[in-house]
TIMI-571402 format. One record per residue: x, y, z of N, C-alpha, C in turn. Coordinates in steps of 0.05 Angstrom, whole numbers, plus 5000, padded with zeros to 4 digits. Atoms other than C-alpha are relative to their C-alpha. Last residue first. Layout:
! residues N
XYZXYZXYZ ...
! end
This chain:
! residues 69
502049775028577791144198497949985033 504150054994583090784231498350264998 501149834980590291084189497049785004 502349725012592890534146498650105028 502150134982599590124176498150184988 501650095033605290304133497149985008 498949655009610190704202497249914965 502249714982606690164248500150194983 503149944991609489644207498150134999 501049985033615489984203497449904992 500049585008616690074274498949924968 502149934991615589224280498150364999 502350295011619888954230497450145008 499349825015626189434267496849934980 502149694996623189134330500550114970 502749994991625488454289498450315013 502549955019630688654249497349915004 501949744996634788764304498450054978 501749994977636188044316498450295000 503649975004639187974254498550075017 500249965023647088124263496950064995 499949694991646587984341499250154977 503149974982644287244320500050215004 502649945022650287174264497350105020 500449845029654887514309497949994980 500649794984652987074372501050154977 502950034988653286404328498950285012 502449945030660086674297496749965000 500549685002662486824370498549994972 501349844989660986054384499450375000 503449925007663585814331497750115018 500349855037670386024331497649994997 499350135012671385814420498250104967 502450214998671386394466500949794970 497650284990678486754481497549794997 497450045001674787444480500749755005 499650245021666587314468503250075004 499150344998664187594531500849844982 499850124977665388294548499849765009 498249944988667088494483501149935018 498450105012660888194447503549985013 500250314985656288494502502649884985 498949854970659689284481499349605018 496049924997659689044414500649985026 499050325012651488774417503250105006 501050144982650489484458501049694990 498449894980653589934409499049825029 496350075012650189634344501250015028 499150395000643189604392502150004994 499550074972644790464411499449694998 498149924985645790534334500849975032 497750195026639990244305502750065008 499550334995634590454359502049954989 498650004972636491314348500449695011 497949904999634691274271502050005038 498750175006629390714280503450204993 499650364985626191044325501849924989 498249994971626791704281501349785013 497749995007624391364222502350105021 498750275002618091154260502950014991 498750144971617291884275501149775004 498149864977616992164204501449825027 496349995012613891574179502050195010 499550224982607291674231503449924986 499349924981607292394207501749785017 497149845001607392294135501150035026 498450245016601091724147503350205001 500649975028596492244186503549785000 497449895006595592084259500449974970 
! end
C-alpha cells in the first residue's frame, strides 16, 4: 500500500475514532461521576483526557511505517 494511501485512511480512523471516544468518555462521565467526590472525577478526566492517545499512537504508526519491499 503506497505511503499517501496508508495516511489517507489512517487520518480517516482517526477522524471518525476521536469524536465517537470524546462522546463515549461524556456519555460514561455523566452516568457516573454526578455527586462523586473532586478527585475522583479529576482522576477519570485526567485518564479519559489521555487514554486516546494510545490507539491514536497506534494508527499513526501504521500511517509512517515504510512500505515491505
Amino acid at each position: 500500500m503506497s505511503p499517501r494511501l496508508k495516511k489517507f485512511i489512517g487520518t480517516l480512523i482517526l477522524f471518525a475514532f476521536l469524536p465517537f471516544y470524546t462522546l463515549t468518555a461524556m456519555v460514561f462521565a455523566v452516568a457516573l461521576l454526578p455527586g462523586q467526590n473532586f478527585w475522583l472525577q479529576a482522576l477519570y478526566y485526567a485518564v479519559a483526557g489521555l487514554l486516546w492517545v494510545l490507539p491514536a499512537g497506534v494508527v499513526v504508526t501504521w500511517m509512517y511505517r515504510a512500505p515491505k519491499r
